[in-house]
N, C-alpha and C positions, 0 to 999 in steps of 0.2 A: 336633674330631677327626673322623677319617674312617674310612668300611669299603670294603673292595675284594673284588671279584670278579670273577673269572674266568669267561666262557663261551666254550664249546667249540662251533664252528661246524663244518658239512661241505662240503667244496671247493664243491660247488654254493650254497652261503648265501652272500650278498656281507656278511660279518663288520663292515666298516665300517658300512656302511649299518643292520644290525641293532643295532650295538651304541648307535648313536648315538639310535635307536628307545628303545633300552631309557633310557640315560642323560636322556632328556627323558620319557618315559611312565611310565616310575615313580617322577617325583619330583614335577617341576611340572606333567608333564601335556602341557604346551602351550607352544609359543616362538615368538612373531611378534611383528612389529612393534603390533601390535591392543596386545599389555601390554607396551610402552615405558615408558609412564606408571608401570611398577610392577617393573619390570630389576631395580633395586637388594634390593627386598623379595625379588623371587622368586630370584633367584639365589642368593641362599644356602642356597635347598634342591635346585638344579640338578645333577644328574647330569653327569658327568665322562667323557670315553672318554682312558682316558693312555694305551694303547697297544694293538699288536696283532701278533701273531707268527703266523707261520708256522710247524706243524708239518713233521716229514718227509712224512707222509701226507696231507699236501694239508690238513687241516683246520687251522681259527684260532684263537687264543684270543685274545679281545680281555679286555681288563682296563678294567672301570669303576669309578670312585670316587665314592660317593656321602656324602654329609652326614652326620653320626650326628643331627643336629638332626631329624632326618625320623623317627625311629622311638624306642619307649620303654621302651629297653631290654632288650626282654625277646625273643625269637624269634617270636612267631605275627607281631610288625609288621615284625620283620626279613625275614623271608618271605614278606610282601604285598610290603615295598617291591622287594626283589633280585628276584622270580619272580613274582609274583601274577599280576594277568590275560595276563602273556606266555609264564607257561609253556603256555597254551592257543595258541598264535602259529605252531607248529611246531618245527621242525630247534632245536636249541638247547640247551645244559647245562650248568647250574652244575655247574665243577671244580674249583673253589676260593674259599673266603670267608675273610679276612685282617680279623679282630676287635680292638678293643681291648683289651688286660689287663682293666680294668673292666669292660666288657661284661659283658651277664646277670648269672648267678648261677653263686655258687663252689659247688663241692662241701663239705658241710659237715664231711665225717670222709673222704674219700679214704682212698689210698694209706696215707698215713701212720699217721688213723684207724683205719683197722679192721685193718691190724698190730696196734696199741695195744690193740687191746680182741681180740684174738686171742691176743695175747704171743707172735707169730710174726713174726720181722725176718730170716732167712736165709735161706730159700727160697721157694720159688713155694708159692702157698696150693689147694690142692683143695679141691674144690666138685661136685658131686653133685646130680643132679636126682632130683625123685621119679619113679620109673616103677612101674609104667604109672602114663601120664600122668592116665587118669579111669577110675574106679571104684572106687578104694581108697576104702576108709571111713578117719574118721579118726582110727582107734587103728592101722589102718594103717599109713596115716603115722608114727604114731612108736614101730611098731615095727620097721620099715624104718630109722628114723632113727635108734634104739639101738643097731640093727646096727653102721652105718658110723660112727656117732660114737664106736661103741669101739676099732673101728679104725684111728680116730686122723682121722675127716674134718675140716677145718679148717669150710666153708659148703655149705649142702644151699638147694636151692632147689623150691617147686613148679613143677609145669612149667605153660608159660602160657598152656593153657588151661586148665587149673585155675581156674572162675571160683567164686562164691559159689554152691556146689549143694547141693541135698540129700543128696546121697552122702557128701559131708563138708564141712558149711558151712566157710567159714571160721574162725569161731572157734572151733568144734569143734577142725580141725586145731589151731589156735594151741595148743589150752588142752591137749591131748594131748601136742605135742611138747612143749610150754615145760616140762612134768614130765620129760621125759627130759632135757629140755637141763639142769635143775638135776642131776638125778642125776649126770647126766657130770659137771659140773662140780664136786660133792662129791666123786666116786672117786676124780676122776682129775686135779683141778686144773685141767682147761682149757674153754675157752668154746668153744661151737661157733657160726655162724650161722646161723639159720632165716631165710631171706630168704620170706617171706611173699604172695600173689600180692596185691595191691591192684586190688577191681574196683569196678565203680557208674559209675551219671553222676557228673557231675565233683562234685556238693556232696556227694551220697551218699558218694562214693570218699574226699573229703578228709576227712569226719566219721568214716568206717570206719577209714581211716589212722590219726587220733587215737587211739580206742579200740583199736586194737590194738597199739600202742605202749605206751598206756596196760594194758595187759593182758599186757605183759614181751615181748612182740614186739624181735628185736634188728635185724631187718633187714625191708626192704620190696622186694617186686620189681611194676614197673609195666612194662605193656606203652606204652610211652610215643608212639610212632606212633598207633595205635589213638584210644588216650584223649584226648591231645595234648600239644605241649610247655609251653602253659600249665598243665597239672595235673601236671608233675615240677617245674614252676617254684614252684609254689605249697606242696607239699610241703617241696621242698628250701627254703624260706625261714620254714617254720613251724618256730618253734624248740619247740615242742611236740613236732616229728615229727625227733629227735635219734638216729635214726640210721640207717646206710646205707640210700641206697636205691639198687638194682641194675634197672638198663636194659633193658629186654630188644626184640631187633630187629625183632621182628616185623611185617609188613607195608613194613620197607622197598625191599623187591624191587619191590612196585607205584610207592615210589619213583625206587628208582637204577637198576635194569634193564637200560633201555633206553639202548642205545648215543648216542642222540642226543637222547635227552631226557632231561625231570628233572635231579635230582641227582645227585652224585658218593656214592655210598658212604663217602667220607672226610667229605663236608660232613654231611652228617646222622647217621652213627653215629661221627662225630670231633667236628667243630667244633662243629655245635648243641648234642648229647647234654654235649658238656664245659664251654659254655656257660648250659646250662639249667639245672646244679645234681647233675648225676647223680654215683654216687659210685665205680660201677662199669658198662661199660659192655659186654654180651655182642655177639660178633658174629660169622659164620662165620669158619674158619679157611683159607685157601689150600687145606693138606695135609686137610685134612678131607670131609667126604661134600657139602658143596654146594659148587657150583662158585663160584670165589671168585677175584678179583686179587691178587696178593700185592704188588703197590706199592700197591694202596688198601687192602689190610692194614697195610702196613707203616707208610703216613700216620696210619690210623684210631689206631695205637697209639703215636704219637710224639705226637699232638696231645693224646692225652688225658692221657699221662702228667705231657706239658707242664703239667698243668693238676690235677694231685693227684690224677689219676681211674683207680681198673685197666683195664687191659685187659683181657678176657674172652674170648679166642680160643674158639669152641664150635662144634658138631655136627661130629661124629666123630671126639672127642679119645678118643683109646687109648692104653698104655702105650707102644708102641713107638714114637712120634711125639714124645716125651715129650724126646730130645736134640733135634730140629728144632727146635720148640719154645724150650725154653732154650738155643739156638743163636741163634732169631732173637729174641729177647726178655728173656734175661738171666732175674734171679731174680724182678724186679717185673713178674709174672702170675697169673692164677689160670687153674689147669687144670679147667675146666671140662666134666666127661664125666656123659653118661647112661646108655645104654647100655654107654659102655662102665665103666661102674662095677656098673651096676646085672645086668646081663646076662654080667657071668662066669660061669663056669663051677662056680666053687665057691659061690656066691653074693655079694650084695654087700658084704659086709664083705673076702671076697679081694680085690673089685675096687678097694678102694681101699686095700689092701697092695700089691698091683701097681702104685701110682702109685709110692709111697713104695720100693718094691723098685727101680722104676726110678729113681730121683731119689738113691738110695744109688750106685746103677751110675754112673751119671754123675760125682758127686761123687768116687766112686775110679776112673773112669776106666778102667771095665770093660764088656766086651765083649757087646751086646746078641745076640748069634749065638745060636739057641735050643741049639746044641751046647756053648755053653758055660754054659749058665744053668742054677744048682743046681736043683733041684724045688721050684716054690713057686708064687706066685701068677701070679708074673711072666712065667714062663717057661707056663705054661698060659695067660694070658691071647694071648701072643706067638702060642702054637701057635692059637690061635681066628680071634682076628682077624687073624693079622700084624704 
């Protein structure tokens, strides 16, 4: 079996010549006549160039195929072999990686999962960050988090930097919400998720992960850039750690960025993140407050879904955004807002009425015009932000 990828070159790179670079130096290394004596052996870990295109804009994408025999599995060797010492080489970027089914690791609850353990299959699921993001102590936390779990939040998350502090260690929070989360769930019948921030060096992190799962934890959020893709790997494959764990993007801007370098936005918060085990995957939106591509949006959320994993469109979801949204992505999304839940007007329990006021509007096909929006959450949230 074989993995393909795509780098994008700038008129002035000679594409052939590079790509041909890459396909011998990141596999065998070396090709001359000197290892004749050894063709046979080496070649089957030999680097491939099958082709090379011409954009309209003068730049190229050549496309190489390398071995899967060369790597194990898992992504940290996958991105020595495709990128390691050549992403330091210049002009050059992976914009697309073409995986095997088998490849990595599955998501162990996705999509389908944590509908399942939500009891929500018809609509888009809301999601809530804690704000402010540090300083809350952690009864804080969940009394913030009684708020909006009466108001019907589906997943609340910390935000990530939210690490292990004094202000509200870790399982301080855990053990504060997990009492609110049973209450909701005696009232009112339904489960909410606590996506939980998992931090530490990686042995630390994976032993803290245990125990807090172990400690009724239903969800985990890892800043998986930062920490790395081997500790979502490792996680997502301990079946001790059974359940969702939610991706968060952080740091990949120092990744994708740059126009002519690094990676694609769709290879690492798409293909790796779907690959490495994650179960939900955050990542800006187009229409939202960072500036964003909407065809590498549009990729990020075809690949993961490909693959049993949310999409998590995020920073500057607001209710009025809410038909774009279920325009470009249907009902299989989680609406992901901070602010704009936490920072209504009436406080945050309206703000996540105003998701739900909007998601009724849509459904009957009613008119988001603030002139025509009865008085409620919706229509205040609209007059705020827009």
């Amino acid at each position: 079996m074989t993995i393909i990828v795509d780098y994008r070159f700038p008129p002035a790179i000679n594409a052939e010549k590079q790509a041909k670079t890459i396909a011998i130096g990141q596999t065998a290394g070396t090709w001359s006549d000197r290892h004749s004596h050894r063709q046979k052996q080496l070649q089957q870990h030999l680097g491939e160039v099958v082709g090379i295109r011409e954009e309209s804009d003068g730049y190229k994408v050549a496309r190489v195929r390398f071995p899967q025999i060369n790597v194990e599995n898992d992504i940290a060797s996958l991105l020595t072999m495709i990128f390691g010492k050549y992403s330091m080489a210049g002009a050059g970027k992976v914009v697309g990686v073409y995986l095997p089914e088998s490849y990595g690791t599955k998501a162990k609850v996705g999509i389908t999962g944590i509908r399942q353990r939500l009891g929500v299959y018809d609509r888009p699921l809301v999601m809530a960050i804690f704000k402010p993001a540090l300083g809350l102590s952690a009864q804080d936390h969940a009394d913030i988090l009684r708020e909006v779990a009466y108001a019907g939040l589906d997943v609340i998350k910390d935000d990530e930097i939210m690490a292990d502090l004094p202000v509200a260690p870790t399982h301080e929070r855990l053990d504060c919400c997990r009492r609110v989360l049973e209450e909701v769930r005696q009232q009112t019948g339904r489960n909410v998720l606590y996506a939980v921030n998992v931090t530490g060096k990686a042995d630390e992190l994976h032993r803290k992960a245990r125990l807090l799962v172990k400690h009724g934890a239903n969800a985990l959020l890892l800043n998986v850039l930062t920490y790395g893709f081997s500790v979502l790997e490792a996680l997502a494959s301990d079946p001790a750690i059974d359940v969702p764990i939610f991706a968060h993007p952080a740091f990949a801007g120092a990744m994708c960025a740059g126009s002519d370098t690094g990676l694609a936005y769709s290879v690492v918060l798409g293909t790796m993140m779907a690959h490495a085990g994650a179960d939900a995957v955050l990542y800006p939106a187009a229409y939202g407050s960072l500036p964003f591509d909407p065809q590498e949006e549009g990729k990020i959320r075809d690949i993961l879904r490909d693959r049993n994993v949310f999409p998590v469109p995020s920073a500057g979801i607001r209710p009025s955004i809410v038909p774009q949204v279920l325009g470009d992505y249907g009902r299989n999304v989680i609406l992901n807002a901070g602010t704009g839940i936490m920072d209504h007007p009436s406080g945050p329990a309206s703000g996540v009425r105003a998701f739900f006021e909007a998601l009724a509007r849509i459904e009957a096909g009613d008119s988001f015009d603030p002139a025509n929006l009865p008085e409620g959450a919706l229509k205040q949230a609209i007059l705020e932000w827009g």
